[in-house]
Steps between C-alpha positions, in 0.01 A plus 500: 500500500251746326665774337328832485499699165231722612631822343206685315518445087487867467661799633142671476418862573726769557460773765694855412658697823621899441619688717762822359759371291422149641293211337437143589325245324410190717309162387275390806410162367838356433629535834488889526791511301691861379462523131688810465593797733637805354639852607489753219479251242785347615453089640624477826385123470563256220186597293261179409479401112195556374562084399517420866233704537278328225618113605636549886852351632522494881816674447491741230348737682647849689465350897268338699425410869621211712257366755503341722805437465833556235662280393533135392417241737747213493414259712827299524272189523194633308478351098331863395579703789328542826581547908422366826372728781313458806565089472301529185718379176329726192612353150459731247410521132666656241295835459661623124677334231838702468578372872608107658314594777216758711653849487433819593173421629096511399446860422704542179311210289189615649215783433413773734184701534465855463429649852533927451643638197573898422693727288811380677435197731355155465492220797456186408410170646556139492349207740687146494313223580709204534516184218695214491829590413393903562670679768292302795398821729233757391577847469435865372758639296476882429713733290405874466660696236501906581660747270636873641749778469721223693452188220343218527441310860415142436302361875563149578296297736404146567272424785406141646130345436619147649373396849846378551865675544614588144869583329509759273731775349423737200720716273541634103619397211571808227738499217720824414649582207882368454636697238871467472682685788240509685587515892363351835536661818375387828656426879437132656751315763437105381387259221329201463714196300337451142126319525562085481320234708815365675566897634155480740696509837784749375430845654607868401849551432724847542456734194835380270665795242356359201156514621510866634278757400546775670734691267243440223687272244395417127233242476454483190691196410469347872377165488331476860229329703528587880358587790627784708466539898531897645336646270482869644101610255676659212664391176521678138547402186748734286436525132872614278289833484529557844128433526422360845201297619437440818368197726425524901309261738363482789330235722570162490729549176803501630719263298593554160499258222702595157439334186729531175544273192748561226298558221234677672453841439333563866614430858223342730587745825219337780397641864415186671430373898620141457818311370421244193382154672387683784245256658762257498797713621256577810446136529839429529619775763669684211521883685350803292293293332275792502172328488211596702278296671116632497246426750126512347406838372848654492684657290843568352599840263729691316514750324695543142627866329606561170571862384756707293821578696 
């Protein structure tokens, strides 16, 4: 199988966004990727190193967007990942390096266009065409970036370009600071069991004590990589300081996907539409898979806010 290390060699230009108290810098052509995104001189995103910035790693950088879909694709009985739908089996090629198999989609290892920009907003756009080993529908992926008294709204959308019925789901990717004692608060009613081949056809299980975060416990030493169901649109992140940052959704984005490593100083917190092996979850009957299926020329959306509490 063709593997696909198509990521661009350089981050490339950098568009600025103010707006108030409120800048954001984004890099269109390496997957319109967050660079940094500050209140008051203070990063409410894990800032970008000007070394990343100079010689780019897919993930050193402050968030980017999932399309069109989040996620790794499995494939219980794929080499490099891929998915059967429609009757069709799709086998997949790796798309980056750091990963066994195709994750979190096409747009983030890919360069988008410049479509409007202002003082405070920039929409961008991607078109997939489909290569061997590529994700094997074509589609438009758009995010639009808007900063206002509110914070910054991050606009999600895929929309089908295939002649044929196409799966798809979207979502975001941003890293928050960690600092020790940092806190995580948000309501959901289920979880996912931890990503793994062999856990395909194992659906969402009831919310268990440990994994509750609706009393906002300390994440900062939390070593966790789940997905949550019942995710009610908000969540904040709660600095020692008291400083709170705040993430809604809306949309599609309704589950919630929490990343945390022990020695990371950042926890991944991720507004997405489908569980992690989606495609194949749907496949097999798995309920809540959350993936949509798109007839020609539709579309799925969500919308993404991040703003000081």
């Amino acid at each position: 199988m063709r593997h696909n290390f198509l990521q661009p060699a350089e981050t490339g230009p950098l568009v600025v966004l103010e707006h108030g108290s409120y800048v954001l810098t984004v890099a269109p052509g390496f997957g319109a990727r967050m660079v940094t995104f500050r209140h008051g001189g203070r990063d409410l995103l894990r800032p970008t190193p000007d070394s990343v910035i100079a010689k780019p790693l897919v993930y050193g950088f402050a968030g980017f967007p999932l399309m069109p879909y989040s996620g790794p694709l499995f494939g219980r009985d794929f080499p490099y990942g891929g998915f059967n739908f429609g009757g069709v089996r799709y086998p997949l090629g790796r798309n980056i390096r750091e990963e066994p198999t195709m994750t979190h989609g096409e747009a983030f290892v890919r360069a988008f266009g410049i479509r409007r920009q202002g003082k405070a907003a920039l929409d961008l756009e991607m078109i997939h065409n489909p290569t061997p080993g590529t994700f094997p529908f074509r589609f438009r992926g758009e995010v639009g970036y808007a900063l206002s008294d509110a914070g910054l709204s991050i606009r999600l959308r895929v929309t089908s370009l295939d002649h044929r019925p196409m799966p798809a789901g979207l979502g975001i990717h941003p890293y928050f600071p960690k600092p020790a004692g940092a806190r995580l608060k948000f309501f959901s009613i289920g979880v996912w069991p931890p990503d793994a081949p062999e856990a395909l056809e194992l659906g969402c299980q009831p919310l268990t004590e440990e994994l509750d975060f609706a009393a906002g416990p300390d994440v900062s030493k939390m070593v966790i990589d789940r997905l949550f169901e019942g995710w009610d649109g908000h969540a904040e992140v709660i600095a020692p300081d008291g400083h709170r940052t705040v993430i809604e959704a809306d949309g599609v984005l309704d589950k919630m996907q929490i990343y945390s490593a022990w020695d990371y100083p950042y926890v991944c917190v991720e507004p997405v539409s489908n569980t992690n092996d989606g495609f194949n979850r749907m496949e097999a009957g798995v309920p809540s898979h959350g993936v949509r299926v798109l007839e020609p020329n539709r579309a799925i959306e969500g919308t993404v806010r991040i703003s000081v509490g």
